[in-house]
Structure formats: C-alpha cells, structure tokens
C-alpha positions, -999 to 999 in steps of 0.1 A, spaced: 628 -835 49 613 -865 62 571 -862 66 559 -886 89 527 -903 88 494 -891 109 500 -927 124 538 -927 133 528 -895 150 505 -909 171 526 -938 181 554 -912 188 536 -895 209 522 -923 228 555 -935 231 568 -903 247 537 -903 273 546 -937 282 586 -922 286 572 -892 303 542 -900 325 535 -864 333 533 -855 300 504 -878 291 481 -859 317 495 -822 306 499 -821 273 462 -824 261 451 -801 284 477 -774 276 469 -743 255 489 -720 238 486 -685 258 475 -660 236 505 -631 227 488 -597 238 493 -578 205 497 -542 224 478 -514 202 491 -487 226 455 -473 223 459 -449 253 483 -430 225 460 -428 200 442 -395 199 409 -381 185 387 -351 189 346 -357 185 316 -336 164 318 -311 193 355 -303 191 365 -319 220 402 -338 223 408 -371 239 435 -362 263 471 -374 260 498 -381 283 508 -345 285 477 -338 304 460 -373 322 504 -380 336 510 -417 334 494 -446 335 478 -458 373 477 -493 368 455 -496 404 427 -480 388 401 -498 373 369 -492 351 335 -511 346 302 -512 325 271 -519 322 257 -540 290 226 -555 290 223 -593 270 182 -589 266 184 -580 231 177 -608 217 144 -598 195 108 -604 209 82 -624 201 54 -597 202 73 -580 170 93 -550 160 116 -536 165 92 -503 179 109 -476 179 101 -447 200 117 -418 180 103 -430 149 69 -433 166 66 -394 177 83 -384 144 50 -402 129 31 -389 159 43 -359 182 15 -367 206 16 -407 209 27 -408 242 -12 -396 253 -25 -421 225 -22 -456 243 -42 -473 220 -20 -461 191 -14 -490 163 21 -474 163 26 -489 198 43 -522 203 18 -542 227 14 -533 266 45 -542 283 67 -555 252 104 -536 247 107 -508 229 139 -493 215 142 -457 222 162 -450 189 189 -469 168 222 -478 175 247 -467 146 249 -512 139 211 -511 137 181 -530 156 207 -560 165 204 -585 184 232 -592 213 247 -629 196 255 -610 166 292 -623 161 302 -588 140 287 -564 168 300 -585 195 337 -581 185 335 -545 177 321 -541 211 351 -558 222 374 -538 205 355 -504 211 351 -510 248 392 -522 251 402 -491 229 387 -471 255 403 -489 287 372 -505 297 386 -534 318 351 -553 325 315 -557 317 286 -565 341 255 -580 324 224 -572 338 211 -603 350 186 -590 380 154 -598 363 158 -636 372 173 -643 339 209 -654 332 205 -649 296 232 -684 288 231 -683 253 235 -650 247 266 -643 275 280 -678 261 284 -662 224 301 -633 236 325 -650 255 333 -675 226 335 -638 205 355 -623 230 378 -651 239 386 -655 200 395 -619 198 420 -625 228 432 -657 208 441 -629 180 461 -605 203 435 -580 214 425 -576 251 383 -575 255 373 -567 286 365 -597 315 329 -605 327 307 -602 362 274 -603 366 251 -581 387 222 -606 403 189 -591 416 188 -570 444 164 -587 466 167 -630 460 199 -638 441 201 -674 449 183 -686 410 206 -666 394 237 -669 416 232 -706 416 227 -715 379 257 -687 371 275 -710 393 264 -745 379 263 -735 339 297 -712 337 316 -704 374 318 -743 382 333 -763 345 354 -732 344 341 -720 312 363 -690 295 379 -684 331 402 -663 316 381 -634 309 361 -639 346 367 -604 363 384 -609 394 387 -587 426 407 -595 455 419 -631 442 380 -643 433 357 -637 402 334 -608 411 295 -608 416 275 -583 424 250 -602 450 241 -601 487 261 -634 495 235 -632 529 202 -638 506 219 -673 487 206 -697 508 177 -717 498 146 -714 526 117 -725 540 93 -712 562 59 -684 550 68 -653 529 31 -642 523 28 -607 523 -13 -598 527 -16 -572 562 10 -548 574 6 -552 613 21 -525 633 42 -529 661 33 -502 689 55 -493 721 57 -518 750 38 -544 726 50 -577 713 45 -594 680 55 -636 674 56 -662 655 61 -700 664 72 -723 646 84 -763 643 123 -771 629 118 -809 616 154 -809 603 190 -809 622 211 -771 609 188 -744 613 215 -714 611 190 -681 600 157 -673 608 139 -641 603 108 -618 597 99 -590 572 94 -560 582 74 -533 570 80 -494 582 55 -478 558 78 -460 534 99 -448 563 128 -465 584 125 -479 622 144 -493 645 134 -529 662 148 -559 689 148 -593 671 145 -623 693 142 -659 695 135 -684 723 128 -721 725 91 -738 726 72 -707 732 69 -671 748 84 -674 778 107 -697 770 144 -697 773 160 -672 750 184 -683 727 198 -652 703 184 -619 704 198 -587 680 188 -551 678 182 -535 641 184 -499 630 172 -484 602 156 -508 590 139 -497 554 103 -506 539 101 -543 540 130 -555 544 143 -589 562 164 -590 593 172 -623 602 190 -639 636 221 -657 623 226 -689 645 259 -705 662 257 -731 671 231 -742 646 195 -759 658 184 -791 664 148 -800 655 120 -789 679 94 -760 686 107 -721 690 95 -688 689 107 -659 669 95 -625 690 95 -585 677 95 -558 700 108 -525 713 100 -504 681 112 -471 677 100 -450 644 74 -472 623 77 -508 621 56 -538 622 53 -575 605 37 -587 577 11 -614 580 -14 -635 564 -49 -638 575 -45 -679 564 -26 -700 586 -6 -712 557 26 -724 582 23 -757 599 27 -768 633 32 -731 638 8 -698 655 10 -663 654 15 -642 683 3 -608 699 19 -597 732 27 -633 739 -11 -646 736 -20 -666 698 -36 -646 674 -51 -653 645 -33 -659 609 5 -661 605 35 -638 603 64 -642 575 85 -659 588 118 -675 565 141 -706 577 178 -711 564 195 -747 564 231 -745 562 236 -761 524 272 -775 518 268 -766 486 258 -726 493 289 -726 510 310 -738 484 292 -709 463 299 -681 491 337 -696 494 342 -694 454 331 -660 451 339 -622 457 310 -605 468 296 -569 468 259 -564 475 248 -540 446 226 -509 459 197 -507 441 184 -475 451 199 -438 437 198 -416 469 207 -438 498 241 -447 494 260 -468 516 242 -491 545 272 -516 551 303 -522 539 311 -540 509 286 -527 491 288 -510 452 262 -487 439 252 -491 396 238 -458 395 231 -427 416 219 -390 414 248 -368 419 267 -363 443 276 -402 440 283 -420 472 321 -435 476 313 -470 482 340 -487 512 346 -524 518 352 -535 551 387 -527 560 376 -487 550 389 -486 518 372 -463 494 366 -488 468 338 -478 442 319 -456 432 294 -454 398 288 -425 370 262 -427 348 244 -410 311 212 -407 327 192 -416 358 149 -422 365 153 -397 388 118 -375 392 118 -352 422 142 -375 449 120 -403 437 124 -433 414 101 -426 385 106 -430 346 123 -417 322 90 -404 303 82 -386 336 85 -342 331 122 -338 354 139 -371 345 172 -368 350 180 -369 316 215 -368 294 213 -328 303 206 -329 334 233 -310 360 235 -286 382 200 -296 396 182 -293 364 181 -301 329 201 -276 308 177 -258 284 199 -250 252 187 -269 223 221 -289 216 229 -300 254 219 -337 245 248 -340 224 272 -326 255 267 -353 280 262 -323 310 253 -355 333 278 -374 323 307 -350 331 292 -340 366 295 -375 378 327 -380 363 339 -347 375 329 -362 410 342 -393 408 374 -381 397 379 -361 427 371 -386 453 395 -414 430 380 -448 446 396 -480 429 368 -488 406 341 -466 388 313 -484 374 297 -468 339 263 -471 334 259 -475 308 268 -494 271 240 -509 251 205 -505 268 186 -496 241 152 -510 250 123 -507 279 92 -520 283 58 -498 271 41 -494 306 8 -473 318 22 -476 355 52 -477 378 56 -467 416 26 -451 421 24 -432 389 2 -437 360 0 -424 324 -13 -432 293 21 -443 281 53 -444 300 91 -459 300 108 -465 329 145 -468 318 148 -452 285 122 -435 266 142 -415 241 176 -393 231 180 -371 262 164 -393 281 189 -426 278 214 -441 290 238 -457 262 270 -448 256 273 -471 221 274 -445 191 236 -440 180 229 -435 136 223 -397 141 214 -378 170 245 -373 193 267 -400 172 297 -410 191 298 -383 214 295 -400 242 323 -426 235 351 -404 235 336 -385 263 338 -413 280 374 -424 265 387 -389 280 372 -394 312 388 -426 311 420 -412 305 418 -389 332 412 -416 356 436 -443 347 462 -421 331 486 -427 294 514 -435 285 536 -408 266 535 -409 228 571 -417 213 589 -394 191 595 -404 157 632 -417 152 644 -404 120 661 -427 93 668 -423 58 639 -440 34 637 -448 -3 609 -455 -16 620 -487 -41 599 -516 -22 625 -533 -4 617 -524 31 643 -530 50 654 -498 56 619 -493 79 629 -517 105 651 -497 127 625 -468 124 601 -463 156 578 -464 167 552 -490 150 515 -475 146 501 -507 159 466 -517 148 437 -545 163 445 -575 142 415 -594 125 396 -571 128 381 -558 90 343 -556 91 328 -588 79 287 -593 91 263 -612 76 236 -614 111 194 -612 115 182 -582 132 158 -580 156 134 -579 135 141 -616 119 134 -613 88 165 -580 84 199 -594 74 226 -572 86 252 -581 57 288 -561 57 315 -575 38 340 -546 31 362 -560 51 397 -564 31 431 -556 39 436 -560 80 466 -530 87 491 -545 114 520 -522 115 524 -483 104 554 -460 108 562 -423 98 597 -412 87 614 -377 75 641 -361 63 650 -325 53 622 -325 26 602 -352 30 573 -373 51 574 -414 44 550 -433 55 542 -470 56 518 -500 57 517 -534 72 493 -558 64 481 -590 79 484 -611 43 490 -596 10 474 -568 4 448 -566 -25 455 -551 -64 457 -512 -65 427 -516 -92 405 -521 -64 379 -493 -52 385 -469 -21 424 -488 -16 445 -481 11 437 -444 18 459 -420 42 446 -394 56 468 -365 72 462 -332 95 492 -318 85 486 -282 107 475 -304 139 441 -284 138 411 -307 140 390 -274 126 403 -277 93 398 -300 69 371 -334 68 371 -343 104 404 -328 107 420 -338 76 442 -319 51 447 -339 26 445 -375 14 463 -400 0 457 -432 -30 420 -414 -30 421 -415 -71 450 -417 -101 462 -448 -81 490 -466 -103 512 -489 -101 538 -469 -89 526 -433 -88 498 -418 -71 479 -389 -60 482 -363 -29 450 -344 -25 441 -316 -1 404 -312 15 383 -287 2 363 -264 22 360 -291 53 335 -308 34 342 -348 17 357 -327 -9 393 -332 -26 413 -312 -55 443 -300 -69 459 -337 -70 493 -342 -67 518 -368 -80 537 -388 -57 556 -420 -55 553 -450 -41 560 -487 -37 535 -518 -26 546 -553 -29 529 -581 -12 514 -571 28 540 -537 26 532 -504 11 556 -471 15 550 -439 5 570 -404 1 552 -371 -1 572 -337 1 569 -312 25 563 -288 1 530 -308 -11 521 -303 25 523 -265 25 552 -273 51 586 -255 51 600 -276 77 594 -305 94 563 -301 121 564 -304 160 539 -335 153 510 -345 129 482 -367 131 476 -395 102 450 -425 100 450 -455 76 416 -469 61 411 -492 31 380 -499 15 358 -473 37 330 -464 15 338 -428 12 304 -416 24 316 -386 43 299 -393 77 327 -400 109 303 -433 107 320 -447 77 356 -454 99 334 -477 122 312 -493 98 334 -503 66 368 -518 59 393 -513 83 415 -486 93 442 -474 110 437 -466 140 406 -476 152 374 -458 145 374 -413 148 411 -422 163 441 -410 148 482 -416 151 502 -387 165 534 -390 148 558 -367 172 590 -356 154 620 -336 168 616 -297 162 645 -279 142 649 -301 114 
C-alpha cells in the first residue's frame, strides 16, 4: 500500500478544491451525522420496589409518534458560596423540631439553598460530566424528548447549559438520542434572558441539533410581547384607584421617531377589573389616536396600546377610564418622568403615573421572527388567559392549554405543587400539596410518599384529555432557599419549593427514601401516552457453544444496549472539597441475543472492545427470571450466571435464595468467550423448566459491585439493559 505524506495530502486536497470550487467552501464545514444506535428502550421492561410493571406494547398499543413529552431540570446546582451542602432531612433527623429553631447552627444561612435530601449520585453539582450523561441516558430511556431549564430567575446559567450540551451532543456522536433543549424565561420581563439566550447560544448556532423545535422554530417559553427594551417610569410607590365616571392620565414627550407600545400598570387589589385604555395627542382633549378596552385584567399587570402606524416625536397623553370591578394606576409621589404630568379627571395632579414606552428595535424583531413562542403561566389555578400559552405546573384538574388555531396543545403534570388552601404558599406550609396529595387531600397511610398518589392523578388527567405535549415537572430540583417569609406568610423557618420527601418535586432516583419509584412511574405513564412498539419473538436457530459465533448472526432479535456508556466519574461535589470518583466502568455490552432448542437456553454477549480476563471480580454476570414473576427471586431474579467458579471454559448457574442477594446450589455449565463475544448454554432442566417458556426476562451486568440494593445497576459497571430494566426474550409456545 502506498502511505502518503501529511504534506502530499494537503496538496491533494488543495488541488481538488481548486478542481472542485464548491468543495473548498463545504467540505470543512461538513460533519459526519451521527448513526442513531436504536436501543429499542420502549421494549425493555421492568417492574419497581412497589411491584409495579412498566407497560408493554400489549397494553399502551403502538407507538404515536405525534405525541410528545417535556421536563423540567434546573442548572442552579452549581454549589454555593455560603457552604454546604445543608441538608434538610439530615437536619430534623439531628433535630425533629429545627424548623421552629431559626437560629439553629444546623441551618445554612438566611436565604442560602438547601437540599431537601440526596439524590442516589450525591450532593453534585450540574457540570458533572458522569451525571450529566446518565441523565441523558435515563431521561431518553424513558422517552423524554426535551428538557426546559429553568432560567426565570434572571440567570441563564451559560456554563452550566454549555457543559451539558457538549455531554449531550457527545452522547448523540456515540449513537444514543438525549433529549433537545428550551428554556423557560421569567414570567414577567423576559427580554435579559431572551436576549442573551439569543446572543450567547440561539444566534452562532451553538449545538443546534439538540434545540427543541415546535412548529418549524426552536421553542421558548416567553411572552414574545414583554421583549422589547423600554423607556418611560415603572415606579411602583401609591395604588391610585380609579372610580366610576373619573379619569386618570399621564402625559408624556416622545423625543425619538418609532414609538409602537405604550402602556400603564394596573393594579386591581388582588382581584380582577375591567378598564378603557386610551391615548391622544398633546394633551386631554386632544385628538384621539388608539383607544382599547381590557377585561380581566389581574393584580398589576400591564396593558399596553400597540401602535400602527408608529409615532413621530411630540407631546401625547395616555388616559384610563371607564372601570368596572377594582382597578386603578400606580404612581409615584416624585415626578421622576420628564417633560411629562400626571393627570386626574383631565386637570394635573401631583406626582407621576407608570407609564412604559416601546421603540420598535430591528433587532427584537429578528428575536420574535427566530423564535417559537408560548408565554408560560406562572400561576397554578388560573389556567388559560390567551392562546398560545403553556402552563409548568398546576393543581389538579390541569388546564388543556390551546394555541391559536384551537388546538389542544399542552398541558403539564407534576410530583408536587406549593399549593396551601387555593393559594401559592410553600412547601413547609401544613396542606402543601405534597407527593401524596389527591383526591383533595394528602393520603394518610405511612408509605404513600413512595406511590406518587399526585403524580398519577395528573397523569391520569392528562391522559384523558391527550393534548400534543405534556410538560413534567419535575427532574433534578433538589434545592430551595431557607426563608422566614413568602406571600404574606411568615415562619420561623420555611421553603418554598421543596422542603423535604413528600414534599418535593424530583423525579431523579433519591439514596433511600422512595428510590426510583418515581422514574418508572413516570416511564409507564410515558408509555401510556406515546405508546411501544411490540417486543419480537425469539427466532430459533441451532447454537454450539465452541466460540466461533457465526451461527448467532441469523438469530433475532439483538438485545441492544447504550453504547459508551460504563460508569467512569471522577467530579467535586457541591461541597468542593468531595470528589465523586467511580471507575467500575469495564466491559461496554453492545449486542445480546437469546436462543433455544428442545433442551436448552443460549445466550450471548457483545462487547464494544475486547472484553476483560474471566479472573477479574464480579465478570460478566446474567441474571434470569426464568417463571416471569418479578415476586420471586432478587428483584425478580432466579438465578444467576458467571457469579463464582468462573473458568475458562466452564462456569456456574446459581439460583436465588429466599429473595434475598443470596445464591446456592451452583451448577456447571459451558461456555465460550473469545475477544468482545461471550456465549453461553444452560439447560432447561437447570432452570426447573420442562419446556421451553411463553417468554423470560434476562439482564446483563459486569463489574456491578454486588451490593444487593436495585442502586448497584445504576451506579457501577454497566449492564444490560439499562438500569432496574430487563430484556423480554419472547419465544414460540409448544416447543
């Protein structure tokens, strides 16, 4: 073979872009599509602490490829600088009666986050590489298509979404599919964060392939009508009511050609009211320009005149009147807005009113135009006010959320709301709407934390009103701020958004307490939204077990497993000075398949390289639930596989004792490995089988630690499938 230089390369290749002028301006920018390594994940199947089975095909009916699912995940934890990590469980195991002890040295200071237990990868933070991909992978095994980072606090969070999306993107580079991005903005003045989302990711076109898209355009939840960068007086000091047959006004001076928006706050004293909006030229009695009524208007909100053509500069007149219900104006007692006077029934008065002024902005265009938009709801009981809208979370029954054109487009379901009494409150508050909570109150019996009662109702809802899109909330908020006050309310200690187990709102596996509960509840519901696609039956070929291979490659289906993917961490903590260090990872599985004949089960192994000697510790274990029961046996399983007496061509077959991480009675069976494949043979007989089963469930794991806890398949090694998921290998009946 001739090896050509580094240099004739280059001058081939320069040669070819002169011969090829197109290819000179392609060719560096191309890059190689990622294959989507399909892990047929919707077939894998898996039943949690509490006995409960992911649905399969037989029961969800196919996949609905129109049907798509969101969730919440929060980029703040990132460590803090007043210490920790504080956890709240911890703190009332040391203390039962902390939360009336402000001044408790077991507090984290006023105001600084506090988590309200651990998750099962510890006190992380959110750039750690190792928990970032199994998010990924957790999140796609489930049929989570995208994740909205919180991002309403005024913070974008860059580094920390820019790490993930290098994480993510490299797991798509590897085969797997992570779910895409949005971004939810705050509620009330999303232009900061629209605008530097824009500027630091949307606009270079950074990682656009994982940018969630809806109708055509990368999705944000914002109110495109509050982007625009204004002027004017937004002071808030004196509520000054509006009464029947009065007027209130504001003048004011436009110095600059393209006034299109001008408007006024309005406050109705916790209720809603109805008011006329108008605007004329120079002063009252001037010539009117636009006028709009507005109904419904809720506690201090803006309602602005939206203005066609736009203004020239000059002196006009905003005016408020006809009220209905409570309304008014907010005002200052300074006169803080030049060349501008307040108004009362169309005589100057003293102080000014609010008063905000929108320029049209080239640029805020180009922002609106790039962008679909859906204003998010903030609040849990009022559902819909205009179309286009999508809620994050609501007290059941959930509103279903339309776009313009009627559609029923959205709706969310959540763990947990700070729900107290048909007010926002916290979640320390007595009558949170906590993890229990259903049926109008929390359910009573000690274990109903682990069951996810809340969960299911909204799900149960949202399944029977099927809009396009259901929004989770939520995946990894594990931290709130220690506050003595919110709406109104004061207590010597209180958390708004999580406070502890029941009352949360993470669906990431926690170390103890409910465990992963929650993650295959919310796989099932998942399911039984989006569908599944039918699980294959086994074909049947003659095997022998003599390490060729070949006669496995007209057998089907391939067991198909995330590539890459053994655990490998080495990561601070929140608390900086904690190393989160996992190295177990080994032997990455690929491809498994399942044969039989007359008097036998085969099984085998692919590995991504060569797999490791037999020598080493806790290699390439099988499990098997060879009666289908997930009561019997360790987390189902009936026996085991390469568990001890592992040779070079022999090994052991060993059934579960007493459903505990038990194993006896070995038995010997054959088998072959030679570099990344491994087949196996066991005999039905060894199974306690006569004939060959309707189907049986198997999983793959090598170098778990053997600890006995469901934790171990998520932590250690890697295995086969994912996680508490097994394989159902489905073989024809009568043989």
């Amino acid at each position: 073979m001739n090896h050509r230089s580094p240099a004739l390369l280059l001058t081939a290749l320069l040669a070819c872009a002169c011969a090829f002028p197109e290819m000179a301006i392609s060719a560096p920018q191309q890059r190689a599509q990622p294959v989507y390594w399909d892990t047929f994940s919707d077939t894998w199947v898996a039943t949690d602490a509490l006995g409960r089975s992911v649905p399969t095909h037989a029961e969800v009916g196919p996949l609905r490829r129109d049907k798509t699912v969101g969730i919440f995940y929060f980029l703040w934890l990132r460590g803090d600088r007043s210490g920790g990590p504080y956890d709240v469980a911890d703190i009332l195991r040391k203390d039962p009666a902390a939360m009336q002890k402000p001044d408790s040295p077991l507090w984290g200071p006023l105001h600084a986050p506090h988590h309200w237990d651990e998750s099962i990868f510890g006190h992380y933070v959110v750039d750690d590489p190792g928990v970032l991909r199994k998010h990924a992978q957790m999140l796609s095994d489930a049929g989570v298509d995208a994740i909205f980072f919180d991002v309403s606090n005024q913070l974008t969070y860059q580094p920390q979404y820019m790490e993930l999306l290098r994480v993510f993107s490299e797991f798509k580079q590897q085969g797997g599919r992570p779910p895409q991005i949005a971004f939810i903005c705050p509620f009330w003045n999303p232009a900061k964060v629209v605008n530097e989302l824009y500027r630091d990711l949307y606009e270079p076109g950074l990682y656009s392939d994982l940018w969630f898209r809806w109708e055509g355009k990368p999705l944000i939840l914002a109110d495109p009508q509050l982007l625009d960068i204004h002027s004017g007086q937004e002071r808030r000091q004196t509520p000054t009511a509006l009464l029947p047959g009065q007027t209130l006004g504001q003048s004011f001076t436009v110095t600059t050609n393209g006034l299109e928006k001008v408007g006024a706050c309005v406050p109705t004293w916790h209720s809603t009211g109805s008011v006329t909006l108008s605007l004329y030229r120079e002063g009252p009695g001037g010539a009117r320009i636009a006028s709009r009524r507005f109904e419904g208007v809720e506690d201090n909100e803006w309602i602005s005149l939206e203005l066609n053509p736009v203004l020239a500069p000059g002196v006009y007149y905003l005016e408020m009147s006809e009220p209905e219900g409570k309304a008014g104006w907010w005002s200052h007692p300074d006169n803080v807005l030049p060349q501008g006077t307040a108004f009362a029934d169309a005589e100057p008065a003293p102080g000014v009113r609010t008063i905000r002024l929108v320029y049209f902005s080239e640029r805020t265009q180009q922002v609106r135009d790039f962008f679909s938009f859906r204003k998010p709801q903030p609040d849990y009981f009022k559902g819909q006010k205009q179309p286009n809208m999508w809620s994050w979370l609501e007290v059941y029954p959930q509103t279903v959320f339309t776009n313009t054109s009627g559609v029923r487009e959205q709706m969310s379901v959540g763990v947990g709301q700070n729900a107290v009494d048909g007010r926002l409150g916290s979640m320390s508050e007595p009558g949170a709407h906590g993890r229990s909570f259903h049926k109008g109150a929390t359910d009573p019996r000690p274990d109903a934390v682990l069951h996810g009662y809340n969960l299911a109702e909204q799900w149960e809802h949202a399944l029977k009103e099927d809009p396009q899109f259901v929004f989770i909330t939520g995946w990894n908020e594990w931290i709130a701020g220690r506050h003595d006050e919110f709406n109104g309310i004061r207590l010597p200690v209180m958390f708004v958004d999580q406070f502890d187990q029941e009352h949360s709102r993470d669906i990431e596996p926690m170390k103890g307490g409910h465990g992963d509960n929650y993650y295959y509840q919310m796989a099932s519901y998942i399911r039984r939204y989006k569908g599944a696609r039918a699980i294959p039956t086994v074909s049947q070929r003659p095997i022998k077990v003599d390490g060729r291979f070949n006669d496995w490659k007209a057998v089907q289906p391939e067991f198909r497993d995330t590539q890459h993917d053994p655990m490998r961490r080495d990561y601070r903590g929140w608390d900086p000075n904690v190393i989160y260090t996992n190295d177990t990872g080994r032997n990455d599985f690929v491809v498994m398949k399942a044969s039989y004949d007359s008097r036998n089960l085969y099984f085998y192994a692919r590995t991504r390289e060569p797999l490791t000697s037999f020598t080493d510790p806790h290699w390439m274990l099988l499990f098997i639930d060879a009666d289908a029961d997930p009561k019997t046996g360790w987390l189902g399983y009936d026996f085991v596989v390469n568990r001890s007496q592992v040779g070079a061509r022999t090994t052991t077959l060993e059934r579960n004792v007493q459903g505990e991480y038990r194993w006896s009675l070995p038995v010997e069976i054959s088998y072959r490995a030679v570099g990344n494949e491994l087949e196996l043979a066991i005999p039905l007989s060894a199974l306690g089988l006569k004939t060959i089963p309707a189907h049986l469930d198997f999983k793959w794991a090598d170098n778990i630690q053997q600890t006995g806890d469901w934790s171990d398949f998520t932590l250690n090694g890697d295995v086969a499938p994912n996680d508490r998921f097994n394989y159902r290998a489905v073989f024809k009946p009568g043989i």
